[in-house]
C-alpha positions as CSV (number, residue, x, y, z in Angstrom):
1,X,-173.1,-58.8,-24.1
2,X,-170.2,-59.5,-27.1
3,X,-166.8,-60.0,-25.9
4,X,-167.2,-58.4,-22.5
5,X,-168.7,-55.3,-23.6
6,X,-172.5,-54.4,-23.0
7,X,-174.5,-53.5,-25.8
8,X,-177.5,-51.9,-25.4
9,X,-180.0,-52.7,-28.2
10,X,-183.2,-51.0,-26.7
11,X,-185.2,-53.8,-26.3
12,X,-187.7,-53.2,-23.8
13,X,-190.8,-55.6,-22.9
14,X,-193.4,-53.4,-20.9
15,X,-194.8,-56.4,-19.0
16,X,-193.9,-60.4,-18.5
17,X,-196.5,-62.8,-16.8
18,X,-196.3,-65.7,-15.0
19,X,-195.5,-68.3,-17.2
20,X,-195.5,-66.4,-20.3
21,X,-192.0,-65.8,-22.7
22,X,-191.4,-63.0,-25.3
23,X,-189.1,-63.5,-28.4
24,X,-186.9,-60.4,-29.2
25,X,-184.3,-59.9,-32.1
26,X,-182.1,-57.9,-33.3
27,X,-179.5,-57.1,-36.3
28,X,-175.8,-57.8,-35.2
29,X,-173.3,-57.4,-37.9
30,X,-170.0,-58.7,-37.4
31,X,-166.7,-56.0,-38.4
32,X,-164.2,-58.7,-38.8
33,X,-164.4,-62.4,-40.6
34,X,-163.7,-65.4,-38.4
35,X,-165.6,-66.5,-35.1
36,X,-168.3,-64.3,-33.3
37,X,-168.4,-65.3,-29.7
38,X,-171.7,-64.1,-27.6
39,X,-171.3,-64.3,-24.2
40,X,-174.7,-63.8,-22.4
41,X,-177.7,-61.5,-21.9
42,X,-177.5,-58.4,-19.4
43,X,-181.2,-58.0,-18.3
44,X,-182.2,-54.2,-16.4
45,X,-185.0,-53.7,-14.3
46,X,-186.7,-50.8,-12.8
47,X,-189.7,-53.4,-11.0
48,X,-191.5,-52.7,-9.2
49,X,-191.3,-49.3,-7.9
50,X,-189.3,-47.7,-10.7
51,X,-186.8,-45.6,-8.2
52,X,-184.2,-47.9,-9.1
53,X,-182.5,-50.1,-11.5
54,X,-181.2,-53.6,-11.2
55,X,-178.8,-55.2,-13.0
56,X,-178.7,-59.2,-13.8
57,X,-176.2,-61.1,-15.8
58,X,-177.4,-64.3,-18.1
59,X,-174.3,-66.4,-19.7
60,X,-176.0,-67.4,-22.7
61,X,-172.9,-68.6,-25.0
62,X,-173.1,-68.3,-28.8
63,X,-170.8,-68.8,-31.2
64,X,-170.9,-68.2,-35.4
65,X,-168.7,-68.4,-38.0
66,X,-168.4,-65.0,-40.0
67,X,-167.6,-65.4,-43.9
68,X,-166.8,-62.0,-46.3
69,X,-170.2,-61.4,-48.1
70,X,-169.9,-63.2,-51.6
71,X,-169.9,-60.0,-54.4
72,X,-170.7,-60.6,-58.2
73,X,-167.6,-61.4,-59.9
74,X,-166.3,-59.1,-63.0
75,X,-166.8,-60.3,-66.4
76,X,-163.1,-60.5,-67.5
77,X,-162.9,-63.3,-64.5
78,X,-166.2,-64.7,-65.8
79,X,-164.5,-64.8,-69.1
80,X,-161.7,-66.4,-68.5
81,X,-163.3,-69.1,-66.3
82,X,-165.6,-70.2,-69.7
83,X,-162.5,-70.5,-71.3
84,X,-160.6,-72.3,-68.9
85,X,-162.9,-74.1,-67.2
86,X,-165.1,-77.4,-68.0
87,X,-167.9,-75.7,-69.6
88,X,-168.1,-77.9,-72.6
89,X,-169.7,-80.9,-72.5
90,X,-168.5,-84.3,-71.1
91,X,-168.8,-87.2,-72.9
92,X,-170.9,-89.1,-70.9
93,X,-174.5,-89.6,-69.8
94,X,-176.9,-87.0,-68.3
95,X,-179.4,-84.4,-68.3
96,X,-177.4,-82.4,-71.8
97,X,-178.7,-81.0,-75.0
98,X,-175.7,-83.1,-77.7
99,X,-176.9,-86.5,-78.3
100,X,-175.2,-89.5,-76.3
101,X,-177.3,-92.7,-77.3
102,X,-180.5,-94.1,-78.4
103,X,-181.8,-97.2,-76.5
104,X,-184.8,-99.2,-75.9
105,X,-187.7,-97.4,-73.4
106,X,-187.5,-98.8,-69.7
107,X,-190.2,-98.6,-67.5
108,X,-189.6,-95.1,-65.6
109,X,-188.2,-93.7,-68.3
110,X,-189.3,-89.7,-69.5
111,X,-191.8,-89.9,-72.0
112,X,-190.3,-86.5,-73.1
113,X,-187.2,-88.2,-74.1
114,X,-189.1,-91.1,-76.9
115,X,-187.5,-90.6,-80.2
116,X,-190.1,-91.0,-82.1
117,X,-188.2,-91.5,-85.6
118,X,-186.2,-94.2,-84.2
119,X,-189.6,-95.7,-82.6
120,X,-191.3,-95.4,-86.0
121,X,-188.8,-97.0,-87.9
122,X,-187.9,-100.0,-85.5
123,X,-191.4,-100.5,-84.0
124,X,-190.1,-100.5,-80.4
125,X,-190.3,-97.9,-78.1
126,X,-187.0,-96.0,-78.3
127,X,-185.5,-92.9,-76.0
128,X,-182.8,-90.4,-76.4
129,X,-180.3,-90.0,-73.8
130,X,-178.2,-86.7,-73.9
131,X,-174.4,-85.4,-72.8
132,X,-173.8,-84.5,-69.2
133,X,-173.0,-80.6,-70.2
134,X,-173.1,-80.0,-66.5
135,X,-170.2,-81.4,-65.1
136,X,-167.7,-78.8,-64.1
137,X,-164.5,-79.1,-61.7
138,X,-162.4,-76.4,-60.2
139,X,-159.5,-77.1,-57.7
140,X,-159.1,-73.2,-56.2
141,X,-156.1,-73.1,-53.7
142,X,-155.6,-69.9,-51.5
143,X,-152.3,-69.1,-50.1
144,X,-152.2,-67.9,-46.6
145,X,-148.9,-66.5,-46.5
146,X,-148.7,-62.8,-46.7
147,X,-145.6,-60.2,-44.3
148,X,-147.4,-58.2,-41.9
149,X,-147.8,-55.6,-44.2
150,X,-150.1,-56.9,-46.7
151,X,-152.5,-58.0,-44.4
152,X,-155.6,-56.0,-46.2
153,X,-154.5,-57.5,-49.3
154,X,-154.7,-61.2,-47.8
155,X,-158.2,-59.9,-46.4
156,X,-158.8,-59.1,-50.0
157,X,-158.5,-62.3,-51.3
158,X,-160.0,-64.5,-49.1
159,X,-163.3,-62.2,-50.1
160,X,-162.5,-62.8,-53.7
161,X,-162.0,-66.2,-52.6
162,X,-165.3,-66.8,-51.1
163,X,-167.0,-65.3,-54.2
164,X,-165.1,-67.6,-56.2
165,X,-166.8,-70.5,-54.5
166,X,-170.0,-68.9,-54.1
167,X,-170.4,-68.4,-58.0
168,X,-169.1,-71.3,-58.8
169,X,-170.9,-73.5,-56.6
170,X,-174.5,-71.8,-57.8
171,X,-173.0,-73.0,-61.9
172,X,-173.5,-76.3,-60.4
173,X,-169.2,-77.0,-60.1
174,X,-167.7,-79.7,-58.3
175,X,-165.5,-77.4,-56.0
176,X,-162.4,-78.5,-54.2
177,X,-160.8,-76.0,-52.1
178,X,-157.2,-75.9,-50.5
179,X,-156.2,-72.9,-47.8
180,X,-153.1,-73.6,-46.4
181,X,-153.2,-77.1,-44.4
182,X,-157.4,-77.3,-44.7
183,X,-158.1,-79.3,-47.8
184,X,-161.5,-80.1,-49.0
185,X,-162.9,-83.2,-51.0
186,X,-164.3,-82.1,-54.4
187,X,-168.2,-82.5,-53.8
188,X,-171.5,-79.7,-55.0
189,X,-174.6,-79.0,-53.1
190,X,-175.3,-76.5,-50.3
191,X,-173.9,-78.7,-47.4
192,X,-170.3,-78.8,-49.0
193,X,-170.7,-74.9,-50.0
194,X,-170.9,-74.4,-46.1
195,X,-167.8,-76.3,-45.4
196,X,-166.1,-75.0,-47.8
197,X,-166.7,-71.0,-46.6
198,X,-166.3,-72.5,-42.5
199,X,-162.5,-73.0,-44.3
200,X,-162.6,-69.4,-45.6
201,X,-164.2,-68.1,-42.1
202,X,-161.1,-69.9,-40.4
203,X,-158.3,-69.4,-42.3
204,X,-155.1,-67.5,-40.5
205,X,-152.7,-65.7,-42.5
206,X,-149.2,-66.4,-42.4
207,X,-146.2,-64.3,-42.0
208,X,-143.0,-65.7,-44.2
209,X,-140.2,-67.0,-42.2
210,X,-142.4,-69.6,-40.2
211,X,-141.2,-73.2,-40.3
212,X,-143.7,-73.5,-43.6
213,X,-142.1,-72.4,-46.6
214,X,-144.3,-70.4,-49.4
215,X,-143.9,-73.1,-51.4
216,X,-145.1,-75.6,-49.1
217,X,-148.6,-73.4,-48.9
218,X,-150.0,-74.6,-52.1
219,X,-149.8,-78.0,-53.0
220,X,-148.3,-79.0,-56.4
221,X,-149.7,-83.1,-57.1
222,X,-152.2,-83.3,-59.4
223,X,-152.6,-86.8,-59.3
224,X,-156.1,-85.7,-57.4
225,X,-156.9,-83.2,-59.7
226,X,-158.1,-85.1,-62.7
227,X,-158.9,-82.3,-65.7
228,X,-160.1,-79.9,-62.8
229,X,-159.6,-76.2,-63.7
230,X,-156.6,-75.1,-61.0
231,X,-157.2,-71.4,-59.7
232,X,-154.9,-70.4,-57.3
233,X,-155.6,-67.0,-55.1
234,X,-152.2,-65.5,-54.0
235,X,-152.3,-62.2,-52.0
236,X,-148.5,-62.1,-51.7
237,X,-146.4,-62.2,-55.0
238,X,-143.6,-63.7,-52.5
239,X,-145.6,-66.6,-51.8
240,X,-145.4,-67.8,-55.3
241,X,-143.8,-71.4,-55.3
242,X,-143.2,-73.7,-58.1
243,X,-146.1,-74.4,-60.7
244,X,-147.4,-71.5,-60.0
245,X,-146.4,-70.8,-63.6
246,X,-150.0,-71.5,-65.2
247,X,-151.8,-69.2,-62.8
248,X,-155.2,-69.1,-63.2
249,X,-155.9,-65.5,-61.3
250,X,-153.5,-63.9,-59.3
251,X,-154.2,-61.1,-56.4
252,X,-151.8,-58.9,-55.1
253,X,-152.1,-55.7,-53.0
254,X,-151.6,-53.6,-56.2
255,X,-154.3,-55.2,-58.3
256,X,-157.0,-56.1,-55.8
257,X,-157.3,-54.1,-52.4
258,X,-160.2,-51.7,-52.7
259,X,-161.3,-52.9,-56.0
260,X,-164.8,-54.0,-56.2
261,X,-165.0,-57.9,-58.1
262,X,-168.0,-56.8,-60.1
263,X,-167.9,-53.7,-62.4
């Protein structure tokens, strides 16, 4: 059973001994984003005669988070993202192609990294260390407010939202994500990828008028923020509060709803 309704999802085992257990599954796909609740199993039996059928009721709860299946992104967003965002490199040490230092070999040290020029000429063992190319930050912030009648355009972004993070996440970013009161750390890696889309599962959307202004949905310090590329998701051109100026992507009902993110 789901939500108080039976569903029957013809699984059938012929015979149970003593003792024994059988695993079933099945495919359940969810129509809406947000949380799934299973309430039990609702088992039907013709044993042992087969003239009639009884009816037993398990309460098995379950519970899942349902997130808007990430979709490729279209190039002009990819575009814009290398030009906006931290894609060259940093100066600093790390695993990089552009030359940082040379220094003396340490025991644990890559043999792959010796430069041999700088060994030859000095006599000591010498090694290479490059640029970090691969640290990237993003600050995205999705607005939740949005009337009543946009609400398939808020749907809209919080999709384009989650394959924001998705894509971003698999370039290796350090993501920090704001929707509305939920604010994230910045951090990478597959545990903070989850978080991040539980925030996109759970996100409400907001009808103007409530005792949180627009404005107030998005924050505007940036003392946080470092040289993080700022992409804020609006569904709602109405929601638009100040420094929103320097947008870098904008969704609104007449851009967006129904419009695939890849090409």
């Amino acid at each position: 059973m789901r939500e108080g309704f039976d569903l029957d999802r013809q699984l059938v085992v012929p015979q149970l001994l003593p003792g024994s257990s059988q695993l079933l599954s099945y495919p359940l796909v969810a129509t809406h984003r947000g949380q799934l609740r299973l309430d039990g199993v609702r088992v039907v039996t013709a044993f042992p005669f087969g003239l009639f059928l009884k009816k037993a009721y398990y309460a098995v709860e379950g519970l899942a988070l349902v997130c808007p299946r990430p979709k490729p992104l279209r190039n002009d967003i990819l575009n814009g993202l290398l030009i906006a965002g931290q894609e060259q490199a940093i100066h600093q040490r790390g695993y990089g192609n552009e030359l940082y230092n040379i220094r003396q070999y340490k025991a644990g040290d890559d043999s792959r990294n010796i430069h041999w020029v700088t060994t030859a000429r000095t006599a000591k063992l010498m090694v290479r260390e490059a640029e970090a190319d691969n640290q990237r930050w993003a600050a995205i912030q999705l607005s939740l407010f949005a009337p009543d009648s946009h609400d398939k355009a808020f749907e809209e972004a919080v999709a384009f939202t989650v394959s924001l993070v998705y894509h971003l996440a698999a370039r290796g970013y350090q993501l920090k994500l704001t929707a509305g009161p939920a604010r994230s750390s910045f951090g990478q890696g597959e545990s903070h990828l989850l978080d991040l889309l539980r925030m996109l599962a759970l996100c409400e959307r907001r009808s103007p008028g409530t005792d949180v202004q627009p404005q107030d949905d998005l924050p505007t310090e940036c003392q946080d923020l470092g040289s993080a590329t700022v992409i804020r998701v609006q569904p709602w051109r109405g929601a638009e509060g100040p420094g929103t100026d320097n947008l870098g992507f904008f969704l609104d009902a007449e851009m967006s709803v129904g419009v695939p993110h890849a090409r």
